[in-house]
C-alpha positions in Angstrom: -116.1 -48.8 53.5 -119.1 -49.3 50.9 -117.7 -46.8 49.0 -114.3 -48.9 49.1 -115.7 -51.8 47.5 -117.8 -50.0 45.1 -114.6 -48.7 43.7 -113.3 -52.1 43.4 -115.9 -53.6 41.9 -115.5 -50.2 39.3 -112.2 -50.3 38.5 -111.3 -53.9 38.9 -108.2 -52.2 41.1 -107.5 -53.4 44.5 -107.9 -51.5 47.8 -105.1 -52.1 50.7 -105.5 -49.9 53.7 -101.1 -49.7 54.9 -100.6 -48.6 58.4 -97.3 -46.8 60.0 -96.0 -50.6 60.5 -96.5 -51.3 56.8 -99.3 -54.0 58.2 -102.1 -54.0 55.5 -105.9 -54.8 55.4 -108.3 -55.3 52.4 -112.1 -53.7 52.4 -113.1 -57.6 53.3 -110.7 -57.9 56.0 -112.0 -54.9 57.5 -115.8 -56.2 57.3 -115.2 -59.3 58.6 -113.5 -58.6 61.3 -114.1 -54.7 62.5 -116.7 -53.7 63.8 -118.6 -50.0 63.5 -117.2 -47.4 65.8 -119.3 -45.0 67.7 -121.5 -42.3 65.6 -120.5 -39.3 65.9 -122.0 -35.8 65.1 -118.7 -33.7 64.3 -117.2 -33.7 61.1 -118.8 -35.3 58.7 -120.3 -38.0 60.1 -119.0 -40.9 58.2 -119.4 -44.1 60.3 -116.1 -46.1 60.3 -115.0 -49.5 61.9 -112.7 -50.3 64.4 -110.1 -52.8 63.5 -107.5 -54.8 65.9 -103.5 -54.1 64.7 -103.3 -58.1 65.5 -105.4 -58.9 62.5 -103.6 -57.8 59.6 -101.1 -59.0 57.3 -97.9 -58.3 56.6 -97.1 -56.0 53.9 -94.2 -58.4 52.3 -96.2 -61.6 52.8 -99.6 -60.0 51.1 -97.6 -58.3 48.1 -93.9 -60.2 48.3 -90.7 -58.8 48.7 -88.5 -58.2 45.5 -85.9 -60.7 44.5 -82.8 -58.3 45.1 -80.9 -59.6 41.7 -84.1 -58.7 39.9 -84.1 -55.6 40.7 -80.5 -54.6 40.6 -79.4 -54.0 44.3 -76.1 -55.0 45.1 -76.6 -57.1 48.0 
């Protein structure tokens, strides 16, 4: 996660984490409202955070959805 916002801070380039239901959640999202899973001694060891599906926002309301004449789709 540290390493997440590190990179932003880097490269000035966002971070979205998009799940299977094309719900997203930003590095902040995820601090404020996750919490650190259980430590665990297989694989690497990384900690993580657990995160609640009901938090996150929609992927069209967080990046839009494209205006259909704009891009040339016959509607």
């Amino acid at each position: 996660m540290l390493a997440h916002l590190q990179l932003v801070a880097w490269t000035q380039l966002p971070v979205y984490y998009v799940f299977d239901g094309l719900d997203a959640w930003s590095p902040y999202d995820v601090l404020a409202a996750g919490q650190k899973g259980p430590h665990s001694i297989a694989g690497s060891g990384a900690p993580y955070f657990l995160i609640s599906a009901q938090g996150a926002r929609r992927f069209d309301d967080l990046f839009g959805t494209p205006d259909v004449a704009q891009v040339g789709i016959a509607s």
